[in-house]
C-alpha positions in Angstrom: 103.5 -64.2 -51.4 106.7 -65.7 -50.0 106.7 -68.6 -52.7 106.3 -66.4 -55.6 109.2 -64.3 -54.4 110.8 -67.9 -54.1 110.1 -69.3 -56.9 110.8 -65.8 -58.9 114.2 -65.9 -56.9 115.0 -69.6 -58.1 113.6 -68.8 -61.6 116.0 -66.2 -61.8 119.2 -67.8 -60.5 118.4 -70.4 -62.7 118.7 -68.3 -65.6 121.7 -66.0 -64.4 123.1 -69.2 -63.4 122.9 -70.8 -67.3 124.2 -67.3 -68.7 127.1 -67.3 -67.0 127.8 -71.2 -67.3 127.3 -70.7 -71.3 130.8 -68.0 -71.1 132.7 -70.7 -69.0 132.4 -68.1 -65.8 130.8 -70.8 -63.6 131.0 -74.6 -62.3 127.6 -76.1 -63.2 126.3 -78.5 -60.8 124.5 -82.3 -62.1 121.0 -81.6 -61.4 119.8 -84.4 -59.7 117.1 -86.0 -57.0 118.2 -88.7 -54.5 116.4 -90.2 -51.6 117.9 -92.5 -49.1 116.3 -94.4 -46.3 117.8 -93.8 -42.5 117.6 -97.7 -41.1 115.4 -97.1 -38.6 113.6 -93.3 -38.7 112.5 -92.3 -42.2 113.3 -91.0 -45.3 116.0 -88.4 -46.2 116.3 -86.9 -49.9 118.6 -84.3 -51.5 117.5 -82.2 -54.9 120.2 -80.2 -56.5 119.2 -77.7 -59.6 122.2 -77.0 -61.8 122.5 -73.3 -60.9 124.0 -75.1 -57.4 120.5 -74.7 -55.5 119.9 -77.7 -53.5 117.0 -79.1 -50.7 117.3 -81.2 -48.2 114.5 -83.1 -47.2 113.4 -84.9 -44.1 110.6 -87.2 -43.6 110.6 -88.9 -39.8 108.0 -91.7 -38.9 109.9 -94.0 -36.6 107.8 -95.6 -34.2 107.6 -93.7 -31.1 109.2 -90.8 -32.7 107.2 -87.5 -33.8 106.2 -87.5 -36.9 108.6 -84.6 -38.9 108.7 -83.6 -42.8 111.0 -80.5 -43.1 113.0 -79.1 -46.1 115.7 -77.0 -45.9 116.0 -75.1 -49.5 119.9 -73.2 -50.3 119.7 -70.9 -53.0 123.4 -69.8 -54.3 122.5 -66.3 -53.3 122.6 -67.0 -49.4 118.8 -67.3 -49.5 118.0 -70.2 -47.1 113.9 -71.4 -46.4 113.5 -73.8 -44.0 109.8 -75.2 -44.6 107.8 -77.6 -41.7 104.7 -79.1 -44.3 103.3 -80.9 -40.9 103.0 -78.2 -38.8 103.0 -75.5 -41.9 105.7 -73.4 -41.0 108.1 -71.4 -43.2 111.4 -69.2 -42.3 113.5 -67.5 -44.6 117.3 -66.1 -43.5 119.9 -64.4 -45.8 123.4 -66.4 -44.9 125.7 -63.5 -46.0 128.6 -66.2 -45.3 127.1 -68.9 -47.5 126.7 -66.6 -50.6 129.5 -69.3 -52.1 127.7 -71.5 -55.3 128.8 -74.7 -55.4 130.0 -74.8 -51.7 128.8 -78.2 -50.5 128.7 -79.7 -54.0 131.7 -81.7 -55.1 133.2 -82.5 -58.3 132.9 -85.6 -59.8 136.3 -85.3 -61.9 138.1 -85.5 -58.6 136.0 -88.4 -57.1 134.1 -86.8 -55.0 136.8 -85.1 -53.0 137.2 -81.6 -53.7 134.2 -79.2 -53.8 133.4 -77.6 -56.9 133.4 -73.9 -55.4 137.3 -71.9 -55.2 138.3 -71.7 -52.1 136.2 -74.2 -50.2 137.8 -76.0 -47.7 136.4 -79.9 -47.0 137.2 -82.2 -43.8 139.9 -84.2 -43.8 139.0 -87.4 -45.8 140.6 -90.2 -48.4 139.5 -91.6 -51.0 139.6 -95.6 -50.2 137.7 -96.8 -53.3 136.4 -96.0 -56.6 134.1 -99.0 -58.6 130.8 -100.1 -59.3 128.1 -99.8 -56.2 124.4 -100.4 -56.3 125.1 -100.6 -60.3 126.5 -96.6 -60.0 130.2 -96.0 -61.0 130.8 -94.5 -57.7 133.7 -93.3 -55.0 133.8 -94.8 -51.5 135.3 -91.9 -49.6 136.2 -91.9 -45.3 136.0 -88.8 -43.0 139.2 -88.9 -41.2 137.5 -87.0 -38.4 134.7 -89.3 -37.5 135.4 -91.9 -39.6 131.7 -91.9 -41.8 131.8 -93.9 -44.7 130.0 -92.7 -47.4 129.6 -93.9 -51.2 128.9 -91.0 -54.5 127.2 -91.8 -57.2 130.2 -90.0 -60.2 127.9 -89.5 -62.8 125.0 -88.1 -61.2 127.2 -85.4 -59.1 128.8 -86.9 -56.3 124.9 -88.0 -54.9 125.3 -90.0 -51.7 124.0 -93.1 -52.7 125.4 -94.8 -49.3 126.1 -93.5 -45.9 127.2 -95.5 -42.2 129.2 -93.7 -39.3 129.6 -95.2 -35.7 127.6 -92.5 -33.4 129.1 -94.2 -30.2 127.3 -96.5 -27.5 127.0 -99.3 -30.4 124.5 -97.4 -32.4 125.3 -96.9 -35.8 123.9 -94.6 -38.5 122.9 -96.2 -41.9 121.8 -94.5 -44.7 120.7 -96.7 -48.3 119.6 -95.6 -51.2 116.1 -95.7 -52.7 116.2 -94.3 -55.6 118.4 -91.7 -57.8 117.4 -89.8 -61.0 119.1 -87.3 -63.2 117.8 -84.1 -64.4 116.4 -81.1 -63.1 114.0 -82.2 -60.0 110.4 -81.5 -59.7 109.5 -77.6 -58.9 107.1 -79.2 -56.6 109.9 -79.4 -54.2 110.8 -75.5 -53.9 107.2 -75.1 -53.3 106.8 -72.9 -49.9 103.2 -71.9 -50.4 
């Protein structure tokens, strides 16, 4: 029951989401599906639909290191499902302070660093390169707060295509891309049946 109210949700947003876009009364995100590898523990992959819903996807397998496959899905509306496939778990919240579309995704006109929502505020960060990466015209932008690197893919809406910040102790994180496609990611994703 909880997935069709989901998917009904999305379906909806979608389409109230496209209405308003058409009269020039919202930001439309780049719909778009990346998945990067994390050197040394698994898969990570982001899905952003164009009303400004997004997923972000973790699949773990690290040697020694529990097996994990989780999604977090954001709907615009605050709506938040955090889905566990392995051990078949699903929680939903309303986020009355996240009801912001477009708050964690950033605008490609102004490479990558401000967000396309009013009013959002980012971390402190500079912009120390724009060019081609991986074949992508992207921006190479550093968090002045902990110093993570991370590289945006400008035509596919400011997808991390890159990522590598210095946790401490010698150990560094490293995030590469696999793969990146445009368009409107599979519905099989949102799935929380």
């Amino acid at each position: 029951m909880l997935g069709v109210i989901l998917a009904l949700a999305v379906s909806l947003l979608r389409l109230g989401a496209l209405r308003l876009k058409a009269r020039g009364e919202l930001p439309a995100a780049t719909p778009y599906t990346a998945m990067l590898r994390e050197v040394g523990s698994g898969i990570l992959y982001t899905a952003v639909l164009v009303d400004g819903a997004r997923i972000l996807g973790w699949d773990r397998h690290a040697p020694g290191v529990p097996m994990i496959s989780k999604r977090l899905i954001e709907l615009p509306n605050g709506l938040k499902t955090d889905v566990d496939d392995f051990a078949k778990l699903r929680s939903t919240i309303k986020d009355a302070s996240s009801v912001v579309p477009f708050r964690y995704h950033l605008d490609p006109g102004s490479s990558c660093m401000e967000p396309l929502a009013l009013g959002v505020k980012l971390p402190p960060h500079v912009l120390r390169t724009k060019g081609n990466f991986l074949n992508y015209r992207a921006a190479r932008i550093k968090d002045e707060r902990n110093g993570r690197v991370q590289w945006f893919a400008l035509d596919y809406g400011c997808a991390m295509i890159d990522s590598e910040i210095a946790l401490g102790g010698g150990i560094v994180s490293k995030k590469n891309l696999v793969s990146l496609a445009g368009g409107e990611p599979s519905e099989l994703l949102f799935d929380v049946s």
